[in-house]
N, C-alpha and C positions, 0 to 999 in steps of 0.2 A: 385371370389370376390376380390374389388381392395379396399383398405382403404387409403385415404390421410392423412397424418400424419404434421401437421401445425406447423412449430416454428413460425410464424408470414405471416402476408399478404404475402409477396413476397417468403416464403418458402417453399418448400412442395417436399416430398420423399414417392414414391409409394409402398407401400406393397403387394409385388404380390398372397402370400397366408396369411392374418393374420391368419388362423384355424389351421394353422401350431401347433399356438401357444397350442391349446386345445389338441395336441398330449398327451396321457395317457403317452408314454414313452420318452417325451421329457426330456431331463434332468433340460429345464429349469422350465417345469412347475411341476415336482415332486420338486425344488429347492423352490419354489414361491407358493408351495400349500397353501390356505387360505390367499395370499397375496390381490388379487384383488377385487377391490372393497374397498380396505384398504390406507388412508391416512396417515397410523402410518409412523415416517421418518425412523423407521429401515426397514420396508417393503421397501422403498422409496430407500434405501442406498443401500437396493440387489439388488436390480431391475438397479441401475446405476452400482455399481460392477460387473454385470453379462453381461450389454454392453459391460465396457471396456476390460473384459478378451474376448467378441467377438473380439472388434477392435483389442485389441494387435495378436489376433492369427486369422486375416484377416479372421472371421466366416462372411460374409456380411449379410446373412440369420438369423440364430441368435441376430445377433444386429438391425434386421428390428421386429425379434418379440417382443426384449425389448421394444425399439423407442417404438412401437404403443401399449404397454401397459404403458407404461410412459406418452405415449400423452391424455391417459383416465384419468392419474392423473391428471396432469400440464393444469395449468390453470392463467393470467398474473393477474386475478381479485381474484383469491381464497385465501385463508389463505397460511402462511409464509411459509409453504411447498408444497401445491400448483405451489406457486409464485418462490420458489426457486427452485421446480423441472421443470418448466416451460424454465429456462436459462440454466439449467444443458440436457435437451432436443436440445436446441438449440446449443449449443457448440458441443454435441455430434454430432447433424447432419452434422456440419461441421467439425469434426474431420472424421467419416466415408466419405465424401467424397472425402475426401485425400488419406482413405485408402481403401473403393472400387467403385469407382465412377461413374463405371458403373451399379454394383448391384442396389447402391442407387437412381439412376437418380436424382442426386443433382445439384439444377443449380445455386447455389454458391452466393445465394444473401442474406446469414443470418445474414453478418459483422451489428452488431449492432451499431447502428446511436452514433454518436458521436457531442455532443450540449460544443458550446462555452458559457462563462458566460460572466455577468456585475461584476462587483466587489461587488454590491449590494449580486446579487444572490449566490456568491462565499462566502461572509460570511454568508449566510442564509442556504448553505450547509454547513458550516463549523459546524454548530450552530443543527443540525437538531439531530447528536448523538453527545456525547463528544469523540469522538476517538480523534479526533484533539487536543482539547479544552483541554484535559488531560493530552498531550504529551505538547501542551504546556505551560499548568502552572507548571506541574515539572521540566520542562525545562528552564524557566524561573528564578524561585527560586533558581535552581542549580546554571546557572549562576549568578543570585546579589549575592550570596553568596562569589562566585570563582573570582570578578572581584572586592572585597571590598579594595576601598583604591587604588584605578588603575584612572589615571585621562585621562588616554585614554584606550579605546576599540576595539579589529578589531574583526569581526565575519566572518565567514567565515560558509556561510547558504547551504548546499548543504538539499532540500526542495522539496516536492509538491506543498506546498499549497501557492505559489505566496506569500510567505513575509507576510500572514496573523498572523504572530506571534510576529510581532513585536511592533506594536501600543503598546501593553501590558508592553513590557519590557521599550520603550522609557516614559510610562507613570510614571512607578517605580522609575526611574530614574531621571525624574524631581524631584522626593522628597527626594531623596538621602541627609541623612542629611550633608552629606559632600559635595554637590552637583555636578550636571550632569557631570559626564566624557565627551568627545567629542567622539561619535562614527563611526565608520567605518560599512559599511557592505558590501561583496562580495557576490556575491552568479555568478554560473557557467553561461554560454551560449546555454550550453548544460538540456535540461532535457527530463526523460525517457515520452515518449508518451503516458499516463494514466490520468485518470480524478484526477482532475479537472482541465478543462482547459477553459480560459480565452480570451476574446474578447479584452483584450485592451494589449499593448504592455508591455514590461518590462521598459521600459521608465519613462512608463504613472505610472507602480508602482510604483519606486524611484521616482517620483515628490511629488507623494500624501504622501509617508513618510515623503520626504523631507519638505514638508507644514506641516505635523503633527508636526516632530520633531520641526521644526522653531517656531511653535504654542506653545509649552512645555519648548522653553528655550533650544532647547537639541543641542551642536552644533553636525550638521551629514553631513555624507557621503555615497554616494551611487554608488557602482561601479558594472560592470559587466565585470565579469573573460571573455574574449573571448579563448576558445582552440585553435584557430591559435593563433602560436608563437607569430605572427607580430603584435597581438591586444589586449594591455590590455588597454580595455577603458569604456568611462561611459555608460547607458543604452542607449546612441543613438544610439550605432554601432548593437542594437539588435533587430531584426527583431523579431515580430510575429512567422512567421514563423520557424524560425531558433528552437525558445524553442522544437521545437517539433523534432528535430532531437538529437539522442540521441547519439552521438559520445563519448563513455566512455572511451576508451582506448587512444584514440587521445586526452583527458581532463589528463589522469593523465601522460601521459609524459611532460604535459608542467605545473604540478602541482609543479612550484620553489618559493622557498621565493622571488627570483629576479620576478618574471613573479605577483606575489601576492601583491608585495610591501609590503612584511612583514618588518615591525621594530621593532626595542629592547625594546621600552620606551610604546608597547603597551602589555597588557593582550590578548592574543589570541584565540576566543573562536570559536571552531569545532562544526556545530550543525548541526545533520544526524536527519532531523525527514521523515520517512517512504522511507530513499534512499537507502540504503546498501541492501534490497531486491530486488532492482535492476539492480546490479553490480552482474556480472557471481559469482557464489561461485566451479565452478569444475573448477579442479588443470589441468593444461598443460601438469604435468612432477611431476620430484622425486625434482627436486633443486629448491632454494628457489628462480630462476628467474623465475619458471616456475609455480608457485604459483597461484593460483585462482586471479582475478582481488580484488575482498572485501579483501582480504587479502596485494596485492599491495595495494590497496587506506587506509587504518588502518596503517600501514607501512609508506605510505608518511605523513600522516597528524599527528602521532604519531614523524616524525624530524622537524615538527614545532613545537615543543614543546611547546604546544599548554596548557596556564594555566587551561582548560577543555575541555572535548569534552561530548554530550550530543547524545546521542541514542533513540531513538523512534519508535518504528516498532509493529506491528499486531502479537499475539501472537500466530506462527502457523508453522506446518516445511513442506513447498508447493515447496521443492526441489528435492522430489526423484523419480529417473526415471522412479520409476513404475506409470503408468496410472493409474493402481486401485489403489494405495498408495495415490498421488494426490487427488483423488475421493474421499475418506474418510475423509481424512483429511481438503478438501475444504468444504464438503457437511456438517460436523460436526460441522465448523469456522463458515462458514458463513450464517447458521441461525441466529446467532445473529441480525447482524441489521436487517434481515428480521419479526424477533419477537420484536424486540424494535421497529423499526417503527409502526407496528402493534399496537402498545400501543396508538399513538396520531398524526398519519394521519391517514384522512378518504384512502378507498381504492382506490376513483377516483381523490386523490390529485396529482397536477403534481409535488409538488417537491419531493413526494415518487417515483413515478412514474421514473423519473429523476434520483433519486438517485439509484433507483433501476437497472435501466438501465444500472449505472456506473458501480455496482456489477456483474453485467451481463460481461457489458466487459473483467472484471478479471477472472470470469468462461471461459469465451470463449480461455484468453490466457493461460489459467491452463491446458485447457483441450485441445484445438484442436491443441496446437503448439508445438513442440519439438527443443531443440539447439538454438541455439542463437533465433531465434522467439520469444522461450517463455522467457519473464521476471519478471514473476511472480515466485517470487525465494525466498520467506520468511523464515524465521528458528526462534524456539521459543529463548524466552529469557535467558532461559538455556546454548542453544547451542550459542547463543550470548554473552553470557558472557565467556564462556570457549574463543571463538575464540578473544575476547576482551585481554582477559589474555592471550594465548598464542601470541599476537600481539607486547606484554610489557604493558601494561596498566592496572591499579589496580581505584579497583572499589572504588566509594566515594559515603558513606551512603545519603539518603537524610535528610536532620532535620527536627524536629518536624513542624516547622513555613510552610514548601513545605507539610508535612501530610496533615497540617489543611487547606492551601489554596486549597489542591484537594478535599478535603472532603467538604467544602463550595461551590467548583462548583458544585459537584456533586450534592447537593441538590439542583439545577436549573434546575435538569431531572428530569426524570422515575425513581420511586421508586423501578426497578431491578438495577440499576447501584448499581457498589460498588467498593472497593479498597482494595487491600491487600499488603501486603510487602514477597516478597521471598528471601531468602538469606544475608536476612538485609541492601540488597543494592539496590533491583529491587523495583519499585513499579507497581503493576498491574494492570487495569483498569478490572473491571469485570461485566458481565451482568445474570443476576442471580446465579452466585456463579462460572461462566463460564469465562475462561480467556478470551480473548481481545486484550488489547493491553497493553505494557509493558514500563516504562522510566527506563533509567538507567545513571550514570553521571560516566565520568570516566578521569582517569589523568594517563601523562608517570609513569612507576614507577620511585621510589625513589622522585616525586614533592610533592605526598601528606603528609600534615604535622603529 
């Protein structure tokens, strides 16, 4: 009996005995007894744990009997575990056939499609859950707070989401009752290649702010850092293309006040929303040259002394080398948006669809890539804050006025959102009582007052 096992149209890995699986003294099926047939996500989460202890110990047999009982789960149309065991199927089948590729007769076509946007549809993702939306208004807040009385601005954006966070603040700002500072923004040449990503150039961004801002009164500027030495120039010199190259190490050696055009007479503000997850966190060595890259980059932008730096990351620790560590810890993270969407897209909507697909992507780099490959490298907000302090930098509370503007967006969603405070300094973005995503605002020590 031969059972084809489907991640998708172009996919498929042949199971040469699934009855295997009915073995009385298999270990996996005394393991999974009363599993089958079961949707519950802890059935769901053995059933994947018990692949990847196959794949780490090269079982190729074993992880062909999970696979095809996973693939009776997984379904792209079914509810949020379903749908999420559906991409956790897929990444797996391209992890196995790295690691037995001829057991699997895997013929390598699973890489999940990757969709450029409009700027339209870019903010219609941004809009879909508040992960964004969340990190950016306490983000925002921090900084008018941190730049009051500053009649210049520099930002320095290392970013996803294409500069979608700034309309917001440049809108704040016109109403400044001392009125609009002149602003600056930088943001890198470089970014990590993850969704979302965009159809129109970096250029085409810095114009549409630059219309915005000129529309608001606000005097701006718009530059882009090139990581060749030889280029520090405005969004012409930035290709499409290029965003998509992720040169992190070649970016912070030419990370200089001279290369930044940093000056004295401006407020300088450091804003990390969802990037430090993607700068290596394993150490070189014992000496402090030999330091994890996150740890160099907090270091550098910690001697701009920088009047704030603002943090924003997914609240999740998706960096430990164990397979089945990763596994738990992704499968346990990212139900969420698959149960918040669930709330208010229909199932055959394409920008669930879409967005799901991006999710998808993140599973696929979590799970089938190992060393520099994978850059899906998150750590909770915990662990973020400690590495924040041991960096030199001391944490700054949010106030009340940043409480109240996240708690007013949040009643623009799903009545699972919610927010909480950890440590008196973090705040948290939560989906049914479930962490999420985390902001946090921070300054060198000895700046804050």
């Amino acid at each position: 009996m031969e059972t084809e096992l489907r991640g998708n149209s172009n996919t498929s890995i042949s199971l040469q005995n699934p009855s295997l699986f009915n073995n009385p003294q298999s270990s996996l099926s005394g393991a999974l007894k009363g599993c089958l047939g079961s949707l519950d996500g802890a059935c769901i989460e053995k059933l994947l744990l018990h692949c990847a202890s196959a794949l780490e110990h090269n079982d190729g047999t074993l992880a062909q009997q999970v696979m095809w009982v996973l693939n009776n789960v997984a379904s792209l149309v079914g509810d949020p575990n379903q749908r999420l065991t559906s991409w956790f199927l897929r990444a797996l089948i391209s992890r196995a056939s790295k690691v037995c590729p001829t057991a699997m007769n895997f013929d390598g076509s699973s890489t999940i499609r990757r969709r450029n946007m409009s700027v339209t549809e870019l903010a219609v993702y941004v809009d879909l859950i508040p992960w964004h939306r969340f990190g950016f208004c306490a983000s925002n807040s921090a900084i008018l707070k941190a730049i009051e009385g500053y009649s210049k601005v520099h930002i320095l954006d290392f970013s996803i989401t294409h500069c979608m966070q700034w309309p917001t603040l440049i809108d704040a700002l016109a109403i400044r009752p001392e009125g609009p500072p002149s602003l600056r923004i930088t943001v890198p040449s470089c970014r990590p290649p993850v969704p979302p990503f965009l159809n129109v150039s970096c250029e085409e961004v810095g114009l549409r702010l630059s219309n915005f801002a000129k529309y608001r009164d606000v005097p701006f500027e718009f530059n882009v850092f090139d990581h060749d030495p030889s280029s520090f120039a405005s969004s012409e010199t930035m290709s499409q293309e290029s965003s998509h190259d992720f040169h992190i190490e070649s970016l912070l050696n030419h990370l200089t006040p001279t290369m930044l055009d940093l000056r004295d007479d401006e407020a300088l503000v450091i804003n990390c929303q969802n990037w430090l997850r993607y700068l290596s966190d394993e150490e070189k060595g014992n000496s402090v040259q030999d330091s994890s890259l996150r740890d160099a980059f907090l270091c550098t932008v910690k001697g701009f002394n920088p009047c704030i730096v603002v943090v924003v990351d997914e609240d999740s620790d998706l960096s430990a080398p164990s397979l089945s560590s990763r596994i738990t810890t992704c499968f346990n993270f990212l139900w969420i948006p698959f149960d918040a969407l669930e709330t208010f897209l229909l199932k055959d909507s394409s920008q669930r669809i879409e967005y799901e697909s991006d999710i998808g992507h993140k599973i696929e780099n979590i799970i089938s890539f190992e060393g520099a490959p994978r850059i899906e490298r998150s750590e909770s907000g915990i662990k973020l804050a400690q590495r924040m302090k041991n960096a030199g930098f001391s944490s700054v509370p949010f106030c009340v006025d940043t409480i109240g503007e996240v708690r007013s967006l949040l009643e623009e969603h799903a009545s699972g959102w919610g927010m909480k405070r950890e440590e008196d300094h973090m705040l948290v973005l939560t989906w049914k009582g479930h962490n999420s995503v985390f902001s946090t605002a921070w300054v060198p020590n000895g700046l804050q007052d």
